[in-house]
C-alpha positions as CSV (number, residue, x, y, z in Angstrom):
1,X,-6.7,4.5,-14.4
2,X,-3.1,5.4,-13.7
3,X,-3.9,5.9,-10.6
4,X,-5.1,2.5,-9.7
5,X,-2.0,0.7,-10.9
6,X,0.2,0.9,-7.8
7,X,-2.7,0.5,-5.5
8,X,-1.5,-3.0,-4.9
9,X,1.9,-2.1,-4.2
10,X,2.6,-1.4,-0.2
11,X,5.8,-0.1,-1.2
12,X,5.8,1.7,-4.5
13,X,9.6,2.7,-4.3
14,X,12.9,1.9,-2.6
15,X,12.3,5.4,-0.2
16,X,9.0,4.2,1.2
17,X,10.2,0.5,2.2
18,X,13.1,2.3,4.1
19,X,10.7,4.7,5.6
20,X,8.4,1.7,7.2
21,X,11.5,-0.3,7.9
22,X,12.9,2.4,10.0
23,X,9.4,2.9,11.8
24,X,10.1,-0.4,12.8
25,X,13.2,0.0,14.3
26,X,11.8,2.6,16.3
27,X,9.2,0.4,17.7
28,X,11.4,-2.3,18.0
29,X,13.6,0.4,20.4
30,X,10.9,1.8,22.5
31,X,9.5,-2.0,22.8
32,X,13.1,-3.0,24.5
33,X,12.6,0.6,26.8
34,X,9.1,-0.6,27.5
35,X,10.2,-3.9,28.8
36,X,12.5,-2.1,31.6
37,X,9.4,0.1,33.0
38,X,6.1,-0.9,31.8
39,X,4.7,2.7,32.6
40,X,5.9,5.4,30.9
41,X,5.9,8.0,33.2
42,X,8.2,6.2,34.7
43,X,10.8,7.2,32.5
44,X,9.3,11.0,33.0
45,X,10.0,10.8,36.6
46,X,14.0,10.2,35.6
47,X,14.2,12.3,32.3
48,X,12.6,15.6,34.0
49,X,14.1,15.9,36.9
50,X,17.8,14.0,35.0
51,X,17.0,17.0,32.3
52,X,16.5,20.3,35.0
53,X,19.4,19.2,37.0
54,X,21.9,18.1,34.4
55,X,21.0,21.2,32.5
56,X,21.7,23.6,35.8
57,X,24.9,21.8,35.8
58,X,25.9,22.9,32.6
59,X,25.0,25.8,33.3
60,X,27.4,26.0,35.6
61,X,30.3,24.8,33.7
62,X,29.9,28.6,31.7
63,X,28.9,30.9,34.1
64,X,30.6,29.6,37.5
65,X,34.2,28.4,38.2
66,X,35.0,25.1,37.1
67,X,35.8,22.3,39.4
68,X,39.6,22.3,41.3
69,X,40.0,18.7,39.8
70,X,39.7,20.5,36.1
71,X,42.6,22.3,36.7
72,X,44.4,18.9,36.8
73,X,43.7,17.7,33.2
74,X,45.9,17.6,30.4
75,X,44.7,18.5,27.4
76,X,45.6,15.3,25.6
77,X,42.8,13.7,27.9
78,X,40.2,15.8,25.2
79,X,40.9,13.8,21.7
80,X,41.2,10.2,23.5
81,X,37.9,10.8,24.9
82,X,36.4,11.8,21.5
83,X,38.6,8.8,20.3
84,X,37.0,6.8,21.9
85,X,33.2,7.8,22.1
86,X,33.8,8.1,17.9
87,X,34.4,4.6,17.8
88,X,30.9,3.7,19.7
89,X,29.4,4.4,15.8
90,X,27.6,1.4,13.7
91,X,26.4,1.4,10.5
92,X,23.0,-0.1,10.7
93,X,21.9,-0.5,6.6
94,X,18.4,-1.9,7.6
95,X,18.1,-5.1,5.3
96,X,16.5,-8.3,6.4
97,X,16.7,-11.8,5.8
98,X,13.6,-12.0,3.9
99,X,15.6,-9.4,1.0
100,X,16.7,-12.8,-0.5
101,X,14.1,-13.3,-2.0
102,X,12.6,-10.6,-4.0
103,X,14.9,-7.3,-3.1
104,X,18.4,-8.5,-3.8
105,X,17.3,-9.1,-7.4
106,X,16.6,-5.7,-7.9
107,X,19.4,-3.7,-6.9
108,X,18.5,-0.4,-7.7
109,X,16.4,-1.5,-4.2
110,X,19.1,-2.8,-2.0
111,X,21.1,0.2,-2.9
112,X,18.5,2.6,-1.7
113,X,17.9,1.0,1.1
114,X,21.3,0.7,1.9
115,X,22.2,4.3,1.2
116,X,19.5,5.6,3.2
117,X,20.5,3.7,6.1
118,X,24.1,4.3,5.4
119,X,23.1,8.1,6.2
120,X,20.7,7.3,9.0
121,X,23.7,5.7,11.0
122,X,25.9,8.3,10.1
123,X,23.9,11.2,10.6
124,X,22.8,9.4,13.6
125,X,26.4,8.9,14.8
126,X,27.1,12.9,13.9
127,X,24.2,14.0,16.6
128,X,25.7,11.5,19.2
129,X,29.1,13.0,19.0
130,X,27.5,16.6,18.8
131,X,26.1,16.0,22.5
132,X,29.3,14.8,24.0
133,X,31.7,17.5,22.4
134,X,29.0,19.8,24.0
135,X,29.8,18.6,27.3
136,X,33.3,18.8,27.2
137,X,33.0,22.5,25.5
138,X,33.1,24.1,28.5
139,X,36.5,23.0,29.7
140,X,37.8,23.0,26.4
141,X,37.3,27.0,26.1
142,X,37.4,27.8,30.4
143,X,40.2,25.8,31.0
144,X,42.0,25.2,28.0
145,X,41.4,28.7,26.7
146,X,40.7,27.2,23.2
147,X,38.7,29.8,20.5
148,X,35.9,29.1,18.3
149,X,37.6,28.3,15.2
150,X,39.7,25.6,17.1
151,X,36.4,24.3,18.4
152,X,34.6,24.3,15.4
153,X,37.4,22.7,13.6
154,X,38.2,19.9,16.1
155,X,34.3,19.1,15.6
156,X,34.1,18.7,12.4
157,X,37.1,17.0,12.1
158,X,36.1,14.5,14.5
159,X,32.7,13.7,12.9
160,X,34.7,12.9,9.4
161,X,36.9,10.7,11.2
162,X,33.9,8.8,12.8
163,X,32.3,8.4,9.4
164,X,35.7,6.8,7.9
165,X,35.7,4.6,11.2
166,X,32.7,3.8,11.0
167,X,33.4,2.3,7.3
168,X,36.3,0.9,8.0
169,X,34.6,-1.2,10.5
170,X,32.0,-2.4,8.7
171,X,33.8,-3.4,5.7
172,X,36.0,-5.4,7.7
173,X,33.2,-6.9,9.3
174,X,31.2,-8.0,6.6
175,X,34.4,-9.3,4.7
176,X,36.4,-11.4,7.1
177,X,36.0,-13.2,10.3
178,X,38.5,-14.8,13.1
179,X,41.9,-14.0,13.1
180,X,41.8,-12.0,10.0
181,X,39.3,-9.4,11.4
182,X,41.5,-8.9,14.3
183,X,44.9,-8.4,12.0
184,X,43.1,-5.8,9.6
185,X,42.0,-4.0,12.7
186,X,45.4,-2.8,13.4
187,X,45.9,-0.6,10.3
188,X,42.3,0.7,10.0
189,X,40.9,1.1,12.9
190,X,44.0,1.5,15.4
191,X,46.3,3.0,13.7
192,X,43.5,5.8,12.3
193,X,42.7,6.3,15.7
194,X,46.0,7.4,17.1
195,X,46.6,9.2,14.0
196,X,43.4,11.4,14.8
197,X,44.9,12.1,18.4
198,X,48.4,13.2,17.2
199,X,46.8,15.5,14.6
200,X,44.7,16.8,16.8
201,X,47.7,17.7,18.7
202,X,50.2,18.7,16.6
203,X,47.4,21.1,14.9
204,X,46.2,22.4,17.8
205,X,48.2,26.0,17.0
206,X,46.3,25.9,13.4
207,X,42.8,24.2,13.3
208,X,42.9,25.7,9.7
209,X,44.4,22.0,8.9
210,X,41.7,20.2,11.0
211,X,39.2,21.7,9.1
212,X,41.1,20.8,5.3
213,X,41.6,16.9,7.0
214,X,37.8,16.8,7.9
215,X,37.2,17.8,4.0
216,X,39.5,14.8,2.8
217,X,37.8,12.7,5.8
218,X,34.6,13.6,4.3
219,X,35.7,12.4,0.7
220,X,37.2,9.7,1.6
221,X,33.8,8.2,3.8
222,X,31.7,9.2,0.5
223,X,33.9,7.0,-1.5
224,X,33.7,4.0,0.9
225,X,30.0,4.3,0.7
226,X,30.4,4.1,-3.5
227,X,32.1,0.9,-2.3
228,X,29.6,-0.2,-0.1
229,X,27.1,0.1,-2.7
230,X,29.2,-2.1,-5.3
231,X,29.9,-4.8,-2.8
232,X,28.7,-8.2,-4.0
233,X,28.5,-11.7,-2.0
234,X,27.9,-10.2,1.2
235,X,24.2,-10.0,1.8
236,X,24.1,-12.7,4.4
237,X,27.4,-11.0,6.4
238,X,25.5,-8.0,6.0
239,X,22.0,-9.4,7.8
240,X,23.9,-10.7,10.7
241,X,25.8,-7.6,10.9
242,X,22.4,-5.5,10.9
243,X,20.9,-7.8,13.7
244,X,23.6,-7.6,15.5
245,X,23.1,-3.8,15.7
246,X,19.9,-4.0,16.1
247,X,19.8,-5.9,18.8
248,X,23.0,-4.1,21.3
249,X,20.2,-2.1,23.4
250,X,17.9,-5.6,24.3
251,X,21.5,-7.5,24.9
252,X,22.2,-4.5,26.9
253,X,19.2,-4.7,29.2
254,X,19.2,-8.5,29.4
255,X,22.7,-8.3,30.6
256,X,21.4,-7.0,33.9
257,X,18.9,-10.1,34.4
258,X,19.8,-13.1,32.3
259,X,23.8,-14.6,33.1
260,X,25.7,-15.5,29.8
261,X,26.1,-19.2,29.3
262,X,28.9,-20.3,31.0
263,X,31.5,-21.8,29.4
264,X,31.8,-25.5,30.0
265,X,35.8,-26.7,31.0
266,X,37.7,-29.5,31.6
267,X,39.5,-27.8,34.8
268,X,39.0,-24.4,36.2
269,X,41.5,-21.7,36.6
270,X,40.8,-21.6,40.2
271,X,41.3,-24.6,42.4
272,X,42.4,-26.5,39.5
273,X,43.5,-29.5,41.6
274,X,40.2,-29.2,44.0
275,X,42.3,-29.8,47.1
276,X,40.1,-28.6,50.3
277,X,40.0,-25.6,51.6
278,X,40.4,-26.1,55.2
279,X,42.5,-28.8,56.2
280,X,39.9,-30.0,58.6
281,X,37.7,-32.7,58.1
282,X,35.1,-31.7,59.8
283,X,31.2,-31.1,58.6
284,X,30.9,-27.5,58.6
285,X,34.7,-26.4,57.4
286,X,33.7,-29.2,54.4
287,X,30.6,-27.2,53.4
288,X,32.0,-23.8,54.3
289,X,35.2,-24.5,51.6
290,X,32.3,-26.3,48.6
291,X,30.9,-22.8,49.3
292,X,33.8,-21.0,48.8
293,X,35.2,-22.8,45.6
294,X,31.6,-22.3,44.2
295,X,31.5,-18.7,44.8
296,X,35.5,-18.3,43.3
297,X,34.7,-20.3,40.3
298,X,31.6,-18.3,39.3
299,X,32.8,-16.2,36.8
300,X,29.2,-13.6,37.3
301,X,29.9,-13.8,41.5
302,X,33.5,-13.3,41.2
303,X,33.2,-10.4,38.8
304,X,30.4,-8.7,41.1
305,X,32.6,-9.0,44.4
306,X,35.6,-7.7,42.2
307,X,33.5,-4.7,40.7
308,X,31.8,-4.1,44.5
309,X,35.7,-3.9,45.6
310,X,36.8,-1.6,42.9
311,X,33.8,1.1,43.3
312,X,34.5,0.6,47.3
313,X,38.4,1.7,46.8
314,X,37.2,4.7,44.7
315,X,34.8,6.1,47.9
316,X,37.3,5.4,50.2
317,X,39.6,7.8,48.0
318,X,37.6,10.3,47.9
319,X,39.0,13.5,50.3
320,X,36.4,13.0,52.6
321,X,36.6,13.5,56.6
322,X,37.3,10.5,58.8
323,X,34.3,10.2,60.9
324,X,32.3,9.9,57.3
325,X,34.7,7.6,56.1
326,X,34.7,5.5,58.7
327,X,30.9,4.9,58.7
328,X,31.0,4.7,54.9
329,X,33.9,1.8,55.4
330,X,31.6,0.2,58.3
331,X,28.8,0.3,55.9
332,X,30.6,-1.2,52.9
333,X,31.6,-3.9,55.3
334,X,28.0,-4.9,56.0
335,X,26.4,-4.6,52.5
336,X,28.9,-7.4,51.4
337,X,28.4,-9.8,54.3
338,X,24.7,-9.0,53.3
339,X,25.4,-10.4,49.9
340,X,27.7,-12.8,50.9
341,X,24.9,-14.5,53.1
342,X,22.5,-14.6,50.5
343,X,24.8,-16.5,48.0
344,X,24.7,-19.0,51.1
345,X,21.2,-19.5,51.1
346,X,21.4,-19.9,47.4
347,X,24.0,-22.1,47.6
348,X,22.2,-24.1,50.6
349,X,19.3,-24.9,48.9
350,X,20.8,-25.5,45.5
351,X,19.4,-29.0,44.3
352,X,22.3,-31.0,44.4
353,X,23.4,-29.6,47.7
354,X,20.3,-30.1,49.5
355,X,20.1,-33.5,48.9
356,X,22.9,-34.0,51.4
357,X,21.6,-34.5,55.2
358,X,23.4,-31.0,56.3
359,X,22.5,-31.2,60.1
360,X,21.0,-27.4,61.0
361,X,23.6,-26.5,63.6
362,X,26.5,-27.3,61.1
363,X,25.2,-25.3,58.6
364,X,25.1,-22.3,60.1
365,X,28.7,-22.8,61.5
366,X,29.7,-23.0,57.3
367,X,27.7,-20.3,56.6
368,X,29.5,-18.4,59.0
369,X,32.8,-19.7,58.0
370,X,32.2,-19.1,54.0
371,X,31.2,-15.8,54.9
372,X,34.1,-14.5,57.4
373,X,37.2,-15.9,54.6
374,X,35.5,-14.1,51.7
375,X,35.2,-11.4,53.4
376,X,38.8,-11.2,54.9
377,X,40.9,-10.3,51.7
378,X,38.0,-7.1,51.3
379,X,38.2,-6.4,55.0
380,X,41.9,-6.2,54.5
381,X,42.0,-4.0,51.3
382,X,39.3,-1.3,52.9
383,X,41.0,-1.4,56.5
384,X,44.5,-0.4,54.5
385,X,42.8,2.4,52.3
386,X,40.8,3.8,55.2
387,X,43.9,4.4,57.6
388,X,46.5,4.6,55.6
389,X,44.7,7.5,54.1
390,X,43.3,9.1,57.3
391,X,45.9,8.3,60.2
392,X,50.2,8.7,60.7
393,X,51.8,6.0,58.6
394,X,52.8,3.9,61.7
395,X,49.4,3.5,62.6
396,X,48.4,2.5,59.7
397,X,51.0,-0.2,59.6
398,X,50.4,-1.6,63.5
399,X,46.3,-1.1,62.8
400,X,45.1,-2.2,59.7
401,X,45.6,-6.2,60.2
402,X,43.7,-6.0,63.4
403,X,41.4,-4.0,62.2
404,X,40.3,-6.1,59.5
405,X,40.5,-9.0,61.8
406,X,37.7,-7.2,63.9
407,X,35.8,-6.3,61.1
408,X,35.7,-10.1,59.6
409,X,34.7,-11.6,63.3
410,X,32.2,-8.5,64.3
411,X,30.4,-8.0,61.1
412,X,29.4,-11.4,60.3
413,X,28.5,-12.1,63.9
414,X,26.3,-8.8,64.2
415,X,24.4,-9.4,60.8
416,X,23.8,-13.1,61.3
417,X,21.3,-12.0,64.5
418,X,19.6,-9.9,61.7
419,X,19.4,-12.4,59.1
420,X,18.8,-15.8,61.0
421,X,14.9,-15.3,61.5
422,X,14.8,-14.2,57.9
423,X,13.7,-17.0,55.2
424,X,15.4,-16.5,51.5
């Protein structure tokens, strides 16, 4: 008979609501990885390969020379970047909206729940920390010539410290909002973190004391869980907080395909006054400039050309010869008169747009137009890196106006008899 008494309970005990709860979460993860390739082999196809070759690259950080570009880092660079990958942590407590109504009332529950997920997240957060101090292990004992004890020290104390940050956050999440959140951030979560940097400097000579502050660290984590646990009038800061968590990796992925709402303005910070672009009145200079303000204003298209610039500077940096470069600086050229002309077609058959009589012939001299001024101030940019970097210094001065000149007429010209038969 005693047997039969709990058979109606699906969850008999605090442990076993956690358990399904984070079975859920898992599902709820792989479902967001699902979405992104429907197949999983998919995934296969990148891990296997993504696993053998990162692996024979690591490989290579012990056994062969390191790379000439190691040599040139100090060793400060080491606890900023475990800085900042220990404040990626969350604590993610698992609790629901639906707790309201039977859970909260019994809070030997909600304090299970919440411990258990309290040491998910941060046992969690330990393994994530654990893979990216192995990576930088390698230079840390090659080319710093740190030993083990340092290493093992700088670990630990690093984990500790990501548990109290991890805290830290929370509670001031779940407690304030606005301005307030922002003001408490400074002394515990900015000032802890250059704290951790300067000790694990000035210790660097004696790890022994990294490993006592990871011991106090430690402590002083357990006893903001103890608080955790006796915080009352929370539970709905605490649900939002939880989905909010919960939901980074599907946010993350619909990033890439759905654009934020915009923000709607009174007047832009670009072209506040609207005056025309081109002083001329004619049809196609008109349509060419409505394309260029609409591009400018976009805050998605303006970041995009910006980021496609930035990564563009980088591979033109890169000690490379100048044949390549020059091919790569021709081909960085095209792919953004490519894109350029495709938000003209977008912007060409936008509804409000194409309910003006645009005669054929004058839209294609805009399009044309739009396209060569955007591209100028890139054309200018990439002609200065490319030969200021690969030709005498008075060359570079003389040449890289006219280059970019012949680069903002050619380009456009030459892609146009590739792209006019095309429909988008």
């Amino acid at each position: 008979m005693s047997g039969r008494k709990n058979e109606g309970y699906l969850f008999p005990n605090p442990a076993s609501l956690f358990r399904r709860r984070l079975k859920s979460h898992f599902k709820e993860v792989a479902a967001v990885l699902r979405s992104v390739a429907d197949d999983w082999t998919v995934f296969l196809y990148i891990l296997i390969p993504g696993l053998l070759l990162g692996g024979r690259l690591y490989y290579g950080l012990w056994k062969e020379p390191l790379p000439d570009w190691s040599g040139q880092l100090p060793f400060t660079l080491v606890p900023v970047l475990l800085m900042l990958i220990a404040s990626i942590g969350g604590i993610l407590l698992l609790v629901r909206e639906g707790d309201v109504l039977f859970v909260v009332q019994r809070q030997a529950w909600l304090q299970g729940i919440m411990l258990r997920g309290s040491l998910y997240s941060m046992a969690s957060a330990a393994i994530k920390t654990a893979v990216c101090y192995l990576l930088l292990l390698p230079f840390l004992i090659r080319q710093f010539h740190e030993d083990s004890l340092f290493a093992v020290c700088l670990l630990f104390f690093t984990l500790a410290f990501e548990w109290v940050l991890m805290w830290s956050k929370h509670l001031i999440r779940v407690q304030t909002g606005g301005w307030r959140r922002r003001l408490l951030y400074v002394p515990f979560v900015l000032i802890p973190a250059i704290l951790y940097v300067i000790c694990s400097l000035i210790f660097r000579a004696h790890p022994i004391f990294l490993g006592f502050g990871a011991m106090i660290l430690v402590a002083v984590s357990l006893l903001l869980i103890q608080v955790r646990l006796r915080l009352r009038g929370t539970f709905m800061n605490d649900v939002q907080e939880d989905l909010a968590k919960r939901t980074n990796l599907t946010s993350l992925v619909l990033s890439q395909a759905v654009d934020k709402p915009r923000r709607i303005r009174r007047k832009t910070w670009i072209f506040r006054r609207s005056r025309p672009v081109f002083r001329s009145v004619r049809t196609s200079k008109r349509m060419a400039g409505a394309m260029i303000k609409a591009l400018v204003r976009h805050p998605g298209q303006r970041k995009l050309y910006l980021q496609f610039a930035a990564v563009s500077t980088m591979v033109l940096l890169l000690p490379i010869p100048l044949g390549i470069k020059a091919m790569v600086f021709v081909a960085l050229e095209a792919l953004l008169v490519y894109w350029l002309f495709l938000q003209w077609f977008n912007f060409r058959e936008d509804a409000f747009v194409s309910l003006l009589p645009w005669p054929d012939d004058k839209s294609l001299q805009a399009g044309i137009l739009a396209v060569r001024t955007l591209l100028l101030p890139f054309a200018v940019w990439t002609s200065a890196i490319l030969l200021f970097t690969g030709v005498t210094l008075w060359l570079a001065i003389i040449g890289f106006i006219p280059l970019a000149a012949v680069i903002g007429w050619t380009v456009p010209q030459v892609m146009r008899l590739f792209m006019l038969n095309k429909e988008y």
